[in-house]
Kinemage of the C-alpha trace (Angstrom):
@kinemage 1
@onewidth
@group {chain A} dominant
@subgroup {mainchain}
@vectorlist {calphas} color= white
{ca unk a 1} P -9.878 -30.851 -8.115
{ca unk a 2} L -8.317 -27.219 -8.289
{ca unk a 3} L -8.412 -25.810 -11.413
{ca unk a 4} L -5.166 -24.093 -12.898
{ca unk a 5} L -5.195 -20.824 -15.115
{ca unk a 6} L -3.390 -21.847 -18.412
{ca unk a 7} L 0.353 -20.484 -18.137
{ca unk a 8} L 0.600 -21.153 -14.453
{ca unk a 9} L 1.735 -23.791 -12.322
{ca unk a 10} L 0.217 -25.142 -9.309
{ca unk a 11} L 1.723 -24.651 -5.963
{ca unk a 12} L 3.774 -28.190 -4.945
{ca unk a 13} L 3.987 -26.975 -1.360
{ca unk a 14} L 0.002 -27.813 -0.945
{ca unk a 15} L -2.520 -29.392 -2.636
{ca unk a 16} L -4.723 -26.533 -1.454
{ca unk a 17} L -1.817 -23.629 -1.988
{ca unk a 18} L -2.686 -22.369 1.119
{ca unk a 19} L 1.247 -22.080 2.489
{ca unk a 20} L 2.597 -20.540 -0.928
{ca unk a 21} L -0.278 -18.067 -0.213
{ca unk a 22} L 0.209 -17.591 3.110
{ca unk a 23} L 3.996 -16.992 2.440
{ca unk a 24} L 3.652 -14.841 -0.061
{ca unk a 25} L 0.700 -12.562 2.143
{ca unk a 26} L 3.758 -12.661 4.810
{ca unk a 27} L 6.218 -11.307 2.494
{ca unk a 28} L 3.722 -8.495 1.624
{ca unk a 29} L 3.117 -7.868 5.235
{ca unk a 30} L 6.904 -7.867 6.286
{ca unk a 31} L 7.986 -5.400 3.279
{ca unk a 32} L 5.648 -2.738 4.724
{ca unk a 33} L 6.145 -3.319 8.229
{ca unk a 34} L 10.006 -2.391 7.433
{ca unk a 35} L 8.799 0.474 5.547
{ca unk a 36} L 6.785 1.970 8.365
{ca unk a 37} L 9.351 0.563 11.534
{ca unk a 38} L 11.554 3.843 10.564
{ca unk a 39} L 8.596 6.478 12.064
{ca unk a 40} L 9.015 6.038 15.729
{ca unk a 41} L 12.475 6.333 15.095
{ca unk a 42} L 12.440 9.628 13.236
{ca unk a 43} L 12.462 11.453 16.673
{ca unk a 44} L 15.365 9.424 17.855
{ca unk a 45} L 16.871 10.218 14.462
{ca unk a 46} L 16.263 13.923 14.581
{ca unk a 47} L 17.942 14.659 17.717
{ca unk a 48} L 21.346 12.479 17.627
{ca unk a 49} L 22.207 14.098 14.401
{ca unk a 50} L 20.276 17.322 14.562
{ca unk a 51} L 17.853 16.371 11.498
{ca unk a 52} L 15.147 19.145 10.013
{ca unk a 53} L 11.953 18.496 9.412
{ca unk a 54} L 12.626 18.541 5.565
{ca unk a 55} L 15.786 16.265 6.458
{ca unk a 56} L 12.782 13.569 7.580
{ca unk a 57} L 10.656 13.813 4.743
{ca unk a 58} L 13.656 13.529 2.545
{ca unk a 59} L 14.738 10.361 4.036
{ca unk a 60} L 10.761 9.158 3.922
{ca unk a 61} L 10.457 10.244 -0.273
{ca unk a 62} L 13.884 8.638 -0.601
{ca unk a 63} L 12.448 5.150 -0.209
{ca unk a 64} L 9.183 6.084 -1.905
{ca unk a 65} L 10.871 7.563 -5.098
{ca unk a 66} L 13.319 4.705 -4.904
{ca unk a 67} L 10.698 2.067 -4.998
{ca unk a 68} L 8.920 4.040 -7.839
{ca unk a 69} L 11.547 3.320 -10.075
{ca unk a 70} L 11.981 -0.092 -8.817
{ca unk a 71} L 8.153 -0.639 -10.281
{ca unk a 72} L 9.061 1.423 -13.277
{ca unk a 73} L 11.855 -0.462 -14.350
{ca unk a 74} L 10.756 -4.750 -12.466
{ca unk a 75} L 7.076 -3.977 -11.986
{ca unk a 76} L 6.853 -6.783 -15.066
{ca unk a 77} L 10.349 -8.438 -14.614
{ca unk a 78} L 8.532 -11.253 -12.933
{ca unk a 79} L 5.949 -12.126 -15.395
{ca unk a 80} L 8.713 -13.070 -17.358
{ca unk a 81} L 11.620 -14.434 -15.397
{ca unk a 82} L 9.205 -15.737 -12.698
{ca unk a 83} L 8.211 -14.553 -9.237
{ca unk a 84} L 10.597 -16.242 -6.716
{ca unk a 85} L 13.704 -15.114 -8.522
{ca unk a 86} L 12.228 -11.773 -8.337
{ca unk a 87} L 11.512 -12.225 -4.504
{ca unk a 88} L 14.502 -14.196 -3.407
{ca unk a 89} L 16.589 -10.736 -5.124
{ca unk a 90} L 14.245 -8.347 -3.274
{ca unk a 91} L 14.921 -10.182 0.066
{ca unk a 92} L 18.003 -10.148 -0.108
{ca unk a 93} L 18.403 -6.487 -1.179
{ca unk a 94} L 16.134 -5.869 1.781
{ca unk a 95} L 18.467 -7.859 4.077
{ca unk a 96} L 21.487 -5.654 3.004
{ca unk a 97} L 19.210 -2.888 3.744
{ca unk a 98} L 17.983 -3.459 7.529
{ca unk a 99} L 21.705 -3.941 7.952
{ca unk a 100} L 22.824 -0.398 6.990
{ca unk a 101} L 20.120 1.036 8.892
{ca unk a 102} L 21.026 -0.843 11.942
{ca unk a 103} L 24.747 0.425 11.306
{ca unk a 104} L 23.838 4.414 9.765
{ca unk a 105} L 25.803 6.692 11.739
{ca unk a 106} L 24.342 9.795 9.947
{ca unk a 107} L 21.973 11.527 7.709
{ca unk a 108} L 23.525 9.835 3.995
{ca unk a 109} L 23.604 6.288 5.862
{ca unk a 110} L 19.956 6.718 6.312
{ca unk a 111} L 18.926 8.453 2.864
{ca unk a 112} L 21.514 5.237 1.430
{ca unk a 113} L 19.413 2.273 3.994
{ca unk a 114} L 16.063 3.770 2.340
{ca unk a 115} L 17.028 3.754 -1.268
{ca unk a 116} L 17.880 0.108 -0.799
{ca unk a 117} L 14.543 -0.733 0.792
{ca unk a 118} L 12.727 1.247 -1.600
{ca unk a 119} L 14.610 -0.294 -4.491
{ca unk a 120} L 13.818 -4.034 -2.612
{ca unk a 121} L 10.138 -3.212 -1.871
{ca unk a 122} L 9.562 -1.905 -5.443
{ca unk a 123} L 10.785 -5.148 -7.200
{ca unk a 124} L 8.742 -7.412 -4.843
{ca unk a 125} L 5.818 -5.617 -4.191
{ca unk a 126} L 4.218 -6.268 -7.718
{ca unk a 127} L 5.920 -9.940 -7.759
{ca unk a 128} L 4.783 -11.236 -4.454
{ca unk a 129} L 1.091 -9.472 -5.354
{ca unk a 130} L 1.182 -10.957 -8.784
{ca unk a 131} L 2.021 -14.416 -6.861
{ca unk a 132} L -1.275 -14.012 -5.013
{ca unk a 133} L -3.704 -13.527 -7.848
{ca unk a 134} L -1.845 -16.681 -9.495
{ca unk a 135} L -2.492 -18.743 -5.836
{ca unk a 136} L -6.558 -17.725 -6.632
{ca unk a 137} L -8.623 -20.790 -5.373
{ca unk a 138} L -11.720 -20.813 -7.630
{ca unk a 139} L -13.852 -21.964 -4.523
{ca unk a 140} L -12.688 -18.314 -3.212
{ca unk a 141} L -12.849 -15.572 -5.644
{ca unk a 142} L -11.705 -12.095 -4.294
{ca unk a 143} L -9.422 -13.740 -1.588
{ca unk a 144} L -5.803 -12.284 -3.333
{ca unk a 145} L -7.488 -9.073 -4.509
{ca unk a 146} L -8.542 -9.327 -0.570
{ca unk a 147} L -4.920 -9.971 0.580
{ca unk a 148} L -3.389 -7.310 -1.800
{ca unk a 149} L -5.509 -4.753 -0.355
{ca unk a 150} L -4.876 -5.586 3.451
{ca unk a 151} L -1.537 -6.773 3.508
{ca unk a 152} L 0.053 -3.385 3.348
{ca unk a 153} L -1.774 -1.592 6.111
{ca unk a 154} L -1.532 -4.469 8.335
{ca unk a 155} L 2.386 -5.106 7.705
{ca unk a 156} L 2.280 -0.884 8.239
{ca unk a 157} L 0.770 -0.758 11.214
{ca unk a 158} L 2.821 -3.982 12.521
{ca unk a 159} L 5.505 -2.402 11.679
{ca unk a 160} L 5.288 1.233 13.352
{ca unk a 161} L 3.641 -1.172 16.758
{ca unk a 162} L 6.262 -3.337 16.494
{ca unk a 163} L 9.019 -0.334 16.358
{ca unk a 164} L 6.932 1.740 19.163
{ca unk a 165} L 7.474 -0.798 21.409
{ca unk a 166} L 10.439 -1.552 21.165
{ca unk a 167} L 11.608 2.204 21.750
{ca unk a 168} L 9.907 2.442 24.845
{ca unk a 169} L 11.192 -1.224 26.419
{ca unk a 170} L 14.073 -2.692 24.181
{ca unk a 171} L 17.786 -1.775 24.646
{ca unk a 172} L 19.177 -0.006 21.363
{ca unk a 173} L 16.124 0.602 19.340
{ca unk a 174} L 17.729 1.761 16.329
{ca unk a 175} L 19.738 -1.910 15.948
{ca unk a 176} L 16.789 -3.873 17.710
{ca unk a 177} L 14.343 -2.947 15.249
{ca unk a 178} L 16.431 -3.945 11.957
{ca unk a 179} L 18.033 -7.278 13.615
{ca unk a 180} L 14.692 -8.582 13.907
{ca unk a 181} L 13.605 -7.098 10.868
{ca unk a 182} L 16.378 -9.170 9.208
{ca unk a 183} L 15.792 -12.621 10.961
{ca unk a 184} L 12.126 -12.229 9.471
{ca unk a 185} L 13.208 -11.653 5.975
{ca unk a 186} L 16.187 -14.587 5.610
{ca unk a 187} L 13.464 -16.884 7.253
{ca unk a 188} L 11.371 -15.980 4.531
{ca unk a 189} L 14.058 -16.500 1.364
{ca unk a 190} L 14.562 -20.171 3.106
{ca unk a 191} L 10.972 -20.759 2.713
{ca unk a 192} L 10.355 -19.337 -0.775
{ca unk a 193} L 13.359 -21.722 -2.190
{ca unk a 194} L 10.889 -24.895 -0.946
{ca unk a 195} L 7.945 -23.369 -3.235
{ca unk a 196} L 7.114 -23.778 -6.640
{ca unk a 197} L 6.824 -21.193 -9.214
{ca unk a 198} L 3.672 -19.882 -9.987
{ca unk a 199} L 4.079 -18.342 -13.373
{ca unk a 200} L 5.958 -19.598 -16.486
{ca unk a 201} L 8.920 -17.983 -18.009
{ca unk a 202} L 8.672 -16.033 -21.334
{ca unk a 203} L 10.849 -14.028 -23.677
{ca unk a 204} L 11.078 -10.688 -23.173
{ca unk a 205} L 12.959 -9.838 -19.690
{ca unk a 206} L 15.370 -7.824 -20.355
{ca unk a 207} L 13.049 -5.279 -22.907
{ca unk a 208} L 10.447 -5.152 -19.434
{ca unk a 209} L 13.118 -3.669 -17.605
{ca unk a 210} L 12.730 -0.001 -19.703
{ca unk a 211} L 10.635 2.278 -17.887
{ca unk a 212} L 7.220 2.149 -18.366
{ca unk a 213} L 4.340 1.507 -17.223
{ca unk a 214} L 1.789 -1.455 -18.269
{ca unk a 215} L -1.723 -0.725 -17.763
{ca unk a 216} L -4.530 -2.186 -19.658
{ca unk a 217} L -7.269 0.084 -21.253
{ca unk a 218} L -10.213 -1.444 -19.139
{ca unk a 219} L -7.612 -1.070 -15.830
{ca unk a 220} L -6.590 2.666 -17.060
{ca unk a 221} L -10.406 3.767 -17.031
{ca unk a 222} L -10.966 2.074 -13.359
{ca unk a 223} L -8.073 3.349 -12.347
{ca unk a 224} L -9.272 7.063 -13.352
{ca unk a 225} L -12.341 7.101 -11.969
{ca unk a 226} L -10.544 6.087 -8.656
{ca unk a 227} L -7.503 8.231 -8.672
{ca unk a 228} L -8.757 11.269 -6.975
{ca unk a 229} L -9.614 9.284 -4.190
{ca unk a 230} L -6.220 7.182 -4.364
{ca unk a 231} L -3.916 10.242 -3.988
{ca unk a 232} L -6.121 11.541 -1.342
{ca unk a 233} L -5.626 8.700 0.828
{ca unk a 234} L -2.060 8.161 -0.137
{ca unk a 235} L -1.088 11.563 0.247
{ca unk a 236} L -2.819 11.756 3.612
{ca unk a 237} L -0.891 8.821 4.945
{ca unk a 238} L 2.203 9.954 3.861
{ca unk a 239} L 1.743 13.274 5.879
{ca unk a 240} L 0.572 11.115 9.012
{ca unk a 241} L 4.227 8.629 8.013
{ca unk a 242} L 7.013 11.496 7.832
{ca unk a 243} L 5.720 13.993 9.944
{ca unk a 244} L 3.051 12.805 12.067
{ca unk a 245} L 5.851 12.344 15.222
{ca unk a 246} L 6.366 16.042 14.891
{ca unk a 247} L 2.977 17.194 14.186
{ca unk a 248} L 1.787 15.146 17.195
{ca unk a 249} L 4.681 17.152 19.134
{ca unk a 250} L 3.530 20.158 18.071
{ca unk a 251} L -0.077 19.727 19.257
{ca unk a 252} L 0.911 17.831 22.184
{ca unk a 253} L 4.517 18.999 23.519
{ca unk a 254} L 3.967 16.795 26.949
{ca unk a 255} L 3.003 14.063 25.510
{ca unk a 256} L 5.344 10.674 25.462
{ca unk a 257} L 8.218 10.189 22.723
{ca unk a 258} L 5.956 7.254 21.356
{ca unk a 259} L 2.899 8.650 20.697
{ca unk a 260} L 3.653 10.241 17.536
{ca unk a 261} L 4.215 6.581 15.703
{ca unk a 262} L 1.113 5.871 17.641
{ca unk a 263} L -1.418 8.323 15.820
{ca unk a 264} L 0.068 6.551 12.226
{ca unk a 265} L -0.640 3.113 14.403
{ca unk a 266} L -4.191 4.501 14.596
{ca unk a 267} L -4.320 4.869 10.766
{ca unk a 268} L -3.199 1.616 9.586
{ca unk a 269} L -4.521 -0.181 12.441
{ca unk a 270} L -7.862 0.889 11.569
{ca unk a 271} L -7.437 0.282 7.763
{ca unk a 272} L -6.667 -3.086 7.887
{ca unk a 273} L -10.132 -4.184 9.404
{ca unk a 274} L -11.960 -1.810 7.281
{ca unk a 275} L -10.578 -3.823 4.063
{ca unk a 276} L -11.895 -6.662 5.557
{ca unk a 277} L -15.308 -4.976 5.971
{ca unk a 278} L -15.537 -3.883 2.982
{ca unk a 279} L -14.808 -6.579 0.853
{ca unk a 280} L -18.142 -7.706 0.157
{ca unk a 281} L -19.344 -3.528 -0.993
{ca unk a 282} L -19.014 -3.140 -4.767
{ca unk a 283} L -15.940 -1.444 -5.747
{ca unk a 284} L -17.321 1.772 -6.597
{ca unk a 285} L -19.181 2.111 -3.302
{ca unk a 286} L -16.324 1.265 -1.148
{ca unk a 287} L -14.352 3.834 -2.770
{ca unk a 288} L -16.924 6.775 -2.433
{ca unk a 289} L -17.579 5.880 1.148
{ca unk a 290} L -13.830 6.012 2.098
{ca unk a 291} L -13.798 9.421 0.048
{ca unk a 292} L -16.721 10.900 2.230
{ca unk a 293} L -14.408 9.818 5.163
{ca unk a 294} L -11.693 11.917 3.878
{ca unk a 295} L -12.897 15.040 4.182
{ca unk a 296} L -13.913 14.981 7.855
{ca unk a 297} L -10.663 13.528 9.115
{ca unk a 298} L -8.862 16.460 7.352
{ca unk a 299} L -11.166 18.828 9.073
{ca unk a 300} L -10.694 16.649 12.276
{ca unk a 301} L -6.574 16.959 11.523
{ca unk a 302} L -6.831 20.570 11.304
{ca unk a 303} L -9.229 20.696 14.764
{ca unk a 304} L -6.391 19.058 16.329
{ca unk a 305} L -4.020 21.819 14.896
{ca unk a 306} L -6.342 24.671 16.556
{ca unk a 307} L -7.760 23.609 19.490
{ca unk a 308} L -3.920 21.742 20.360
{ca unk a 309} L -6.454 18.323 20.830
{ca unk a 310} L -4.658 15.263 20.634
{ca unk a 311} L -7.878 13.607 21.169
{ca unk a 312} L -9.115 15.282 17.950
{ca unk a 313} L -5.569 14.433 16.276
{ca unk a 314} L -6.521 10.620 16.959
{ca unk a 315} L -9.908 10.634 16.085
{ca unk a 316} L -8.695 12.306 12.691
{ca unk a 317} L -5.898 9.958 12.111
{ca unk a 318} L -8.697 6.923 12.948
{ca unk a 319} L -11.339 8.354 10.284
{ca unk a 320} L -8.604 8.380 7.801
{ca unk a 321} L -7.639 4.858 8.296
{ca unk a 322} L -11.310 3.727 7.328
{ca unk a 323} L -10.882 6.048 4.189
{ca unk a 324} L -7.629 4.499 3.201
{ca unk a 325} L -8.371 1.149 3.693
{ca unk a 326} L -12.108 1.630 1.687
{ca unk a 327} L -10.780 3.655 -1.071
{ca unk a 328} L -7.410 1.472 -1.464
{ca unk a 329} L -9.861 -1.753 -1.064
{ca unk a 330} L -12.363 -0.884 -3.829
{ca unk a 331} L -9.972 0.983 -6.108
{ca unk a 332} L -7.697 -1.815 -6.339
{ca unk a 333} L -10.319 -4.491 -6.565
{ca unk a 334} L -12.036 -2.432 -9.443
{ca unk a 335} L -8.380 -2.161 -11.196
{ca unk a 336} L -7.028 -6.033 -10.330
{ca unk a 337} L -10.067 -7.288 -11.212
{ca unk a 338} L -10.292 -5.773 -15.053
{ca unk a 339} L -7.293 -7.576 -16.306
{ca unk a 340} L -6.110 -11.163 -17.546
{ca unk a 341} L -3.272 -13.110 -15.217
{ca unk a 342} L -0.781 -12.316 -18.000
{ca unk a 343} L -0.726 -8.680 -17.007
{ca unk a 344} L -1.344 -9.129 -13.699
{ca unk a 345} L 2.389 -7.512 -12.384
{ca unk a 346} L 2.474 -4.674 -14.639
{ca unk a 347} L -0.666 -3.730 -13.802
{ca unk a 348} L -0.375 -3.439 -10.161
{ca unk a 349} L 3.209 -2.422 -10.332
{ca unk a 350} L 0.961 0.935 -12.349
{ca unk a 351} L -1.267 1.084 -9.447
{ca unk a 352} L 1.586 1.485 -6.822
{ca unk a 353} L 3.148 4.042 -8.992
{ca unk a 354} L -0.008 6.092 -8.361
{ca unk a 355} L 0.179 5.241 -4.597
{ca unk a 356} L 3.634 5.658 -3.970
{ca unk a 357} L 3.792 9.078 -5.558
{ca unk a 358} L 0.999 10.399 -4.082
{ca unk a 359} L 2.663 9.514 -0.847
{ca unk a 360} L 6.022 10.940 -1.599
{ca unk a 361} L 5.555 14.152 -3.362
{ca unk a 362} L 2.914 15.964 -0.890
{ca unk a 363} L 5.872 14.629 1.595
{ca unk a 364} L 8.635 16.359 0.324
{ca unk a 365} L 6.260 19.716 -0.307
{ca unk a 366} L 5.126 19.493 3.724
{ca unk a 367} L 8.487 19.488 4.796
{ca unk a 368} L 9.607 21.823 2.506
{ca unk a 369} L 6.719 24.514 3.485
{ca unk a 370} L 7.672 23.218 7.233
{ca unk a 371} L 11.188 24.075 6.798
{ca unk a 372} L 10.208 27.595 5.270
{ca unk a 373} L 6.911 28.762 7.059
{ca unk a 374} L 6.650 26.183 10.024
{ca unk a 375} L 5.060 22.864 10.497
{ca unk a 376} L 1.361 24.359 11.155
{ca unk a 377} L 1.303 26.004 7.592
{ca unk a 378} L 2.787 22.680 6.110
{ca unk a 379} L -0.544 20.588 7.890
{ca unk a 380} L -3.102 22.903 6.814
{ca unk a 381} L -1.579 23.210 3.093
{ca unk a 382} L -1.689 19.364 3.335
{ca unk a 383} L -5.274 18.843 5.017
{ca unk a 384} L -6.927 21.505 2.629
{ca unk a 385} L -5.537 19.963 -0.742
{ca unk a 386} L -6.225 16.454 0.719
{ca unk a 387} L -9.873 17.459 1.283
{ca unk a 388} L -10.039 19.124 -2.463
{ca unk a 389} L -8.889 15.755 -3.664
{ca unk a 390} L -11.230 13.948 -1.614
{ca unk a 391} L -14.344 16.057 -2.535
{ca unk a 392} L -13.486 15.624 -6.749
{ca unk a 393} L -13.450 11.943 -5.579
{ca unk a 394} L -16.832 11.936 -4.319
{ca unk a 395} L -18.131 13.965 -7.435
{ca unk a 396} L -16.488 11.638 -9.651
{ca unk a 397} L -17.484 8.126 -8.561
{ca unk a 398} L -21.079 9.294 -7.590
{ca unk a 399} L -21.693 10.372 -10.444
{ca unk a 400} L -21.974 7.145 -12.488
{ca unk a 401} L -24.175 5.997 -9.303
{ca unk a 402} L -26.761 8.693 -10.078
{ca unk a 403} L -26.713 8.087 -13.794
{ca unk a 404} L -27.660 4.340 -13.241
{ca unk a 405} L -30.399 4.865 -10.790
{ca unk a 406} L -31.767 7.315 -13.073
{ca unk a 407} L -31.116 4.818 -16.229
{ca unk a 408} L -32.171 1.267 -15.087
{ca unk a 409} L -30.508 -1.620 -18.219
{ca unk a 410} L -33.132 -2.556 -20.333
{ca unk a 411} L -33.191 -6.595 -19.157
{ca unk a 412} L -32.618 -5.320 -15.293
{ca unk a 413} L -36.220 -7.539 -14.645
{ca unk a 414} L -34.623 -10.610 -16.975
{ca unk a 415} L -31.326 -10.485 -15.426
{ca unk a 416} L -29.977 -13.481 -12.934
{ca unk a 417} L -29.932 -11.673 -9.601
{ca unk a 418} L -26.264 -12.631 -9.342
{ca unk a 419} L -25.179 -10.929 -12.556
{ca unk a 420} L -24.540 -7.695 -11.000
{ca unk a 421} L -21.273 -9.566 -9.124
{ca unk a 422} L -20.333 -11.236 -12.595
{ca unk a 423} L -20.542 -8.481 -14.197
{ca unk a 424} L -16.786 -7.347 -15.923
{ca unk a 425} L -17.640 -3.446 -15.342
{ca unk a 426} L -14.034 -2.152 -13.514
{ca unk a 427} L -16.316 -0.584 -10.539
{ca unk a 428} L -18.285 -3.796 -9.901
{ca unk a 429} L -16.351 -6.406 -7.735
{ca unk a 430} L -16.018 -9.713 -10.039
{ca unk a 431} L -14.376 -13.055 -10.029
{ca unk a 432} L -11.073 -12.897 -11.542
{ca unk a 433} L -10.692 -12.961 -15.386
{ca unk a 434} L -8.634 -15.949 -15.227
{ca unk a 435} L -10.710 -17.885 -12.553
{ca unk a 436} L -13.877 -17.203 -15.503
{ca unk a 437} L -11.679 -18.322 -18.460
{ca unk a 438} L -10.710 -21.255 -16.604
{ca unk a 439} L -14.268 -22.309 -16.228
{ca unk a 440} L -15.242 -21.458 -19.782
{ca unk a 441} L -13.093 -23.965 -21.243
């Protein structure tokens, strides 16, 4: 029989909880595919209404700095008033929100569609995560830290597919994209009312609303040693998101209107599988090889920039994926994996924060240096601080590798050989916390 972590209750939907996982993964997926459906569209965008660069990445850090206070102020909300209320809100904020996009009829429409999303993805992000790691089937550890790290990049690179396609066959992209958009999320909010909760309710709600951020000290020290290579990543991606249509213009004017939500297809498209990949690498490795990819696929970026290569431009965008989706695998595995289910939300509602400003802030400085000294000084600004980040990344989590070769633990020959993966260090992949206190008693 399943065991249960104390404080949660079991799935009715399956004995198994495979379709209140599944769900839940689906909701994950769906949030970022809206988030990245808006880059082929950018183009479209810029020339109805005569958009700037720094108009785009405006309208991109909109819905990032949105959802950052949407973690700030709900990133726990749902540890204490449960997840599906949580998630039924978001959806439906995210309904409201494909449906002002479909209807934006100018620059403030759009900044006004992405606030709403951000503010919709924000609250359910760390809810529907939080629902995962409560869904944990002790027969598979790892499988929600597993599904927290892959979910995004595959609902990302959905997403910008998805949108791709449908501006180069569908009749009125820009309402198109959003209608379906919005069938997806009510069919979801009909199928989270049939679910159980996962979490019981607890005092406290309206005090977890106050900004702040809730980050255990074991989760704070993982999430150091990874952060280098978190913002690299992030920040990288965000480049490729809000101006990779015009970069790819730039290096390739000839080339198709598509192809620019096509090179950040190639970067999520390739993440996704390297989570999977990866899963079984400790946490510490995964993260320093997806920092060592980092640095060449800036170089590769700025190739692309000089030699006008849109071969090299893909090849870069392609190495980056397998850095995002190592470093994002390991770092959150390393910071998930450190804490108890009661802090579960908070926790990766902290790790977002991290993400999702790292994303937005290089943003809004590329289009600000593209709307003062061009578009090529904004990319190699980008690439070179990217590959600074990436480098202190390396340095930082091989460092602790070195010291351990060189200082082997004193009962290394007495040791189980499977202690390594039980072990609770924040850079060694483990079983969840809960999953082990549920077997201890």
């Amino acid at each position: 029989m399943q065991s249960v972590p104390a404080g949660l209750a079991p799935p009715r939907t399956s004995p198994s909880g495979r379709l209140p996982f599944a769900l839940h993964a689906s909701i994950l997926i769906a949030l970022l595919a809206a988030s990245s459906a808006p880059t082929p569209l950018y183009p479209h965008y810029q020339a109805q209404w005569q958009l700037s660069s720094l108009d785009i990445t405006v309208v991109f850090s909109a819905y990032a700095l949105a959802l950052l206070i949407a973690l700030l102020t709900t990133g726990t909300l749902s540890d204490h008033v449960g997840r599906r209320p949580v998630l039924l809100g978001a959806l439906t904020v995210q309904v409201a929100s494909m449906a002002l996009f479909a209807t934006a009829d100018g620059l403030t429409t759009l900044i006004g569609a992405r606030v709403l999303q951000g503010i919709a993805t924000g609250a359910a992000t760390s809810a529907a995560g939080a629902a995962l790691l409560d869904l944990e089937n002790p027969a598979r550890p790892g499988r929600p830290a597993l599904a927290n790290s892959i979910a995004p990049v595959t609902g990302m690179a959905a997403g910008v597919l998805a949108a791709t396609l449908m501006v180069r066959f569908a009749p009125v992209p820009t309402i198109t994209v959003y209608a379906a958009l919005i069938a997806v999320f009510a069919a979801q909010a009909i199928a989270l009312v049939s679910t159980s909760e996962t979490v019981r309710r607890r005092p406290g709600a309206l005090r977890s609303t106050r900004p702040h951020l809730a980050l255990p000290s074991a989760a704070a020290h993982a999430l150091l040693l990874n952060g280098a290579g978190v913002v690299a990543v992030w920040a990288l991606g965000g480049f490729y998101s809000s101006l990779g249509p015009g970069f790819t213009r730039l290096i390739s004017p000839g080339g198709p209107e598509y192809a620019g939500g096509m090179v950040f297809f190639t970067l999520t498209a390739v993440a996704a599988p390297t989570v999977y990949f990866t899963r079984r690498m400790r946490a510490d490795v995964s993260a320093l090889l997806g920092s060592c990819a980092v640095i060449p696929a800036a170089v590769l970026t700025l190739g692309a920039l000089w030699f006008a290569g849109p071969v090299l431009l893909f090849a870069g965008a392609a190495l980056a994926g397998f850095g995002f989706g190592a470093v994002s695998q390991g770092a959150l595995r390393a910071v998930v994996d450190s804490v108890p289910a009661r802090d579960r939300s908070g926790t990766l509602a902290s790790y977002y924060v991290l993400s999702y400003l790292a994303m937005s802030l290089p943003a809004i400085g590329a289009g600000a240096l593209t709307a003062g000294f061009g578009l090529r000084a904004a990319a190699l600004a980008c690439a070179g601080c990217v590959a600074v980040l990436a480098t202190v990344a390396v340095a930082t989590l091989a460092a602790p590798l070195r010291s351990r070769r060189r200082t082997p633990s004193p009962d290394a020959c007495s040791r189980p050989a499977t202690s390594n993966y039980a072990s609770t260090s924040p850079n060694t992949p483990t079983p969840d916390i809960s999953v082990l206190a549920t077997r201890n008693r």
